[in-house]
Backbone as CSV, one residue per row, in Angstrom:
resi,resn,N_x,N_y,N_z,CA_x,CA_y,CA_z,C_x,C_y,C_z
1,UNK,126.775,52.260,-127.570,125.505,51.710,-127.125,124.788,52.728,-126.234
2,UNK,123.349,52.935,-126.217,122.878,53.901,-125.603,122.003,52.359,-124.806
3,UNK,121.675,53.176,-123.219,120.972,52.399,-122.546,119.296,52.970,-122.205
4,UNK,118.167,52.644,-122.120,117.345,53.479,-121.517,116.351,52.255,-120.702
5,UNK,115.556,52.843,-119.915,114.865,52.131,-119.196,113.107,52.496,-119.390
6,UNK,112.419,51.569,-119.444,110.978,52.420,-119.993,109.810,51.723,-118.965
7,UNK,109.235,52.242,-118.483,107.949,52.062,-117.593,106.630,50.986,-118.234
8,UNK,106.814,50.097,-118.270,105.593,49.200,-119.187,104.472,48.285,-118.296
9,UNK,103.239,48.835,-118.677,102.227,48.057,-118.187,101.631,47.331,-119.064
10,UNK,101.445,46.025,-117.801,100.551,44.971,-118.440,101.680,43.688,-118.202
11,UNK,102.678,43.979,-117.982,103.794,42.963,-117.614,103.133,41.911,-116.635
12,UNK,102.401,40.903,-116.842,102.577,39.816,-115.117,103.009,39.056,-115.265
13,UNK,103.782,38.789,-116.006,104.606,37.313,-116.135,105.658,36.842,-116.676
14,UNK,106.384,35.533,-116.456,107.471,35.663,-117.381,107.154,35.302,-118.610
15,UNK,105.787,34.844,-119.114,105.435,34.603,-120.577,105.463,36.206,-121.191
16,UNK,105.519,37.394,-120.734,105.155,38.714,-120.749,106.515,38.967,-120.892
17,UNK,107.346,38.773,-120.310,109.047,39.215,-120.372,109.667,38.671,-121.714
18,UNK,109.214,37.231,-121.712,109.522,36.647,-123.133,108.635,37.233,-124.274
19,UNK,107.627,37.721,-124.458,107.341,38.513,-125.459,107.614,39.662,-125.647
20,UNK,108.275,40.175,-125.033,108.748,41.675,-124.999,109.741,41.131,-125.768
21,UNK,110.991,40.056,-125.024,112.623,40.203,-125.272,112.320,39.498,-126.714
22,UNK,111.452,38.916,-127.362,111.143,37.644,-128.755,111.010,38.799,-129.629
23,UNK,110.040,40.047,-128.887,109.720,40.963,-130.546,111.049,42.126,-130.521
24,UNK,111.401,42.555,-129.513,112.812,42.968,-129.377,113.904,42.353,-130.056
25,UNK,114.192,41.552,-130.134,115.154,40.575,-130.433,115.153,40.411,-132.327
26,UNK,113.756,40.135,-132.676,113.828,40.323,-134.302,114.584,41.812,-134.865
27,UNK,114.584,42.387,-133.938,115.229,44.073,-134.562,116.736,43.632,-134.732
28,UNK,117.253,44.381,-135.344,118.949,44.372,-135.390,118.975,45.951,-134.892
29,UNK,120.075,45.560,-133.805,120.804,46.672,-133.154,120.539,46.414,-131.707
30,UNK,119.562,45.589,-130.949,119.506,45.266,-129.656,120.249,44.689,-129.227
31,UNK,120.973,44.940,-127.947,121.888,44.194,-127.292,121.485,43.927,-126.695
32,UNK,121.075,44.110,-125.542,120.326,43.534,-124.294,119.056,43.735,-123.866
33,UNK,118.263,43.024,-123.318,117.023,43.446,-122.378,116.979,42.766,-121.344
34,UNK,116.203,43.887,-119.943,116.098,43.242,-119.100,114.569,43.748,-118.578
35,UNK,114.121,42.761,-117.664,113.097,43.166,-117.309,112.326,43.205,-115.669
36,UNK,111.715,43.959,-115.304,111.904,43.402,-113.683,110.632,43.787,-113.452
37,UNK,109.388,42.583,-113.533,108.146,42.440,-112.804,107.651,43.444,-111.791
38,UNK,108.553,43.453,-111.213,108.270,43.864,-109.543,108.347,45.988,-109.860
39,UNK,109.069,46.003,-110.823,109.212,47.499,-110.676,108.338,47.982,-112.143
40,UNK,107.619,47.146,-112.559,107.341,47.124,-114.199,108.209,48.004,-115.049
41,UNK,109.144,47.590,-115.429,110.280,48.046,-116.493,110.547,47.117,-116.598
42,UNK,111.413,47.828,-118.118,112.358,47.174,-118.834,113.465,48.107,-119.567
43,UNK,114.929,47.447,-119.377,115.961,48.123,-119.648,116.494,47.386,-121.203
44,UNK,116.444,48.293,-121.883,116.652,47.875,-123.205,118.485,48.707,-123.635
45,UNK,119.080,47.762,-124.285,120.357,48.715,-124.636,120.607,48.055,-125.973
46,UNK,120.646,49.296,-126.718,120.474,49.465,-128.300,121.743,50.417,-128.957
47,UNK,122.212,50.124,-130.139,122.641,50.942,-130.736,122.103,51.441,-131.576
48,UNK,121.942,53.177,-131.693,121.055,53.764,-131.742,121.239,54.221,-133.902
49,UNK,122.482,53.460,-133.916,122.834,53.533,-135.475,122.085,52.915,-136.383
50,UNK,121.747,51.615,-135.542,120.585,50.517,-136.071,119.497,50.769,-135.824
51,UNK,118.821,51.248,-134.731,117.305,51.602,-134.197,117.378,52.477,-133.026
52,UNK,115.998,52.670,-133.634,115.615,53.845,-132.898,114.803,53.986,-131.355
53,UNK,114.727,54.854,-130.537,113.876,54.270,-129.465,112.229,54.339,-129.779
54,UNK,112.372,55.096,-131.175,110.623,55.286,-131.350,110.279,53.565,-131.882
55,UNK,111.486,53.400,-132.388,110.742,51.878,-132.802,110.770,50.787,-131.946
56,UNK,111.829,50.835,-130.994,111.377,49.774,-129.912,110.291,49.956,-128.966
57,UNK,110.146,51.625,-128.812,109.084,51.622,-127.948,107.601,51.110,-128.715
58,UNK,107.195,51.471,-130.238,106.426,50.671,-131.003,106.338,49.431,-130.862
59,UNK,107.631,48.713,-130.874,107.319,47.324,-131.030,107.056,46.380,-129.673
60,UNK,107.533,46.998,-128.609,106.782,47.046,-127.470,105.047,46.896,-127.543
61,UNK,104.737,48.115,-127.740,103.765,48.427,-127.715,102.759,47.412,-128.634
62,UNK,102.927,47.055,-129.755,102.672,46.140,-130.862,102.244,45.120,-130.227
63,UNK,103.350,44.174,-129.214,103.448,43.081,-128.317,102.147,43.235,-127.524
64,UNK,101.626,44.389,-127.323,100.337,44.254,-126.708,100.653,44.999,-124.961
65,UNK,101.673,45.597,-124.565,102.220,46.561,-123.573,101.979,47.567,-123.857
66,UNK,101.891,48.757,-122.819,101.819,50.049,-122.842,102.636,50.411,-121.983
67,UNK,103.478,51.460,-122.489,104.821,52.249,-122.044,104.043,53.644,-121.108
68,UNK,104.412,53.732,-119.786,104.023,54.672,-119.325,105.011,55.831,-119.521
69,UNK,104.150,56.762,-119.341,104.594,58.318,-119.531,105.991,58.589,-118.029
């Protein structure tokens, strides 16, 4: 399992956490997400056999978030 953590704006809420972890979650290969308002991230841990980080960071992004640099 690889872990990474990604910088995302636009997060204010927990309706915002649940759409992240809902379009995350349709992928196969996600194990976990977490998310923390207060620091805007989210820690995603994936196996990287199943997906990729270009595609979670897409599908992130899709959800209507933007991943900071």
């Amino acid at each position: 399992m690889t872990k990474i953590v990604l910088n995302v704006k636009g997060m204010t809420c927990g309706g915002c956490v649940k759409s992240i972890r809902n379009a995350l979650a349709a992928h196969e290969g996600i194990a976990a997400t977490e998310a923390d308002l207060e620091k805007a991230t989210v820690s995603i841990e994936f196996d990287p056999a199943k997906i990729q980080e270009a595609t979670i960071r897409s599908t992130i992004e899709a959800a209507g978030f933007d991943i900071a640099a």
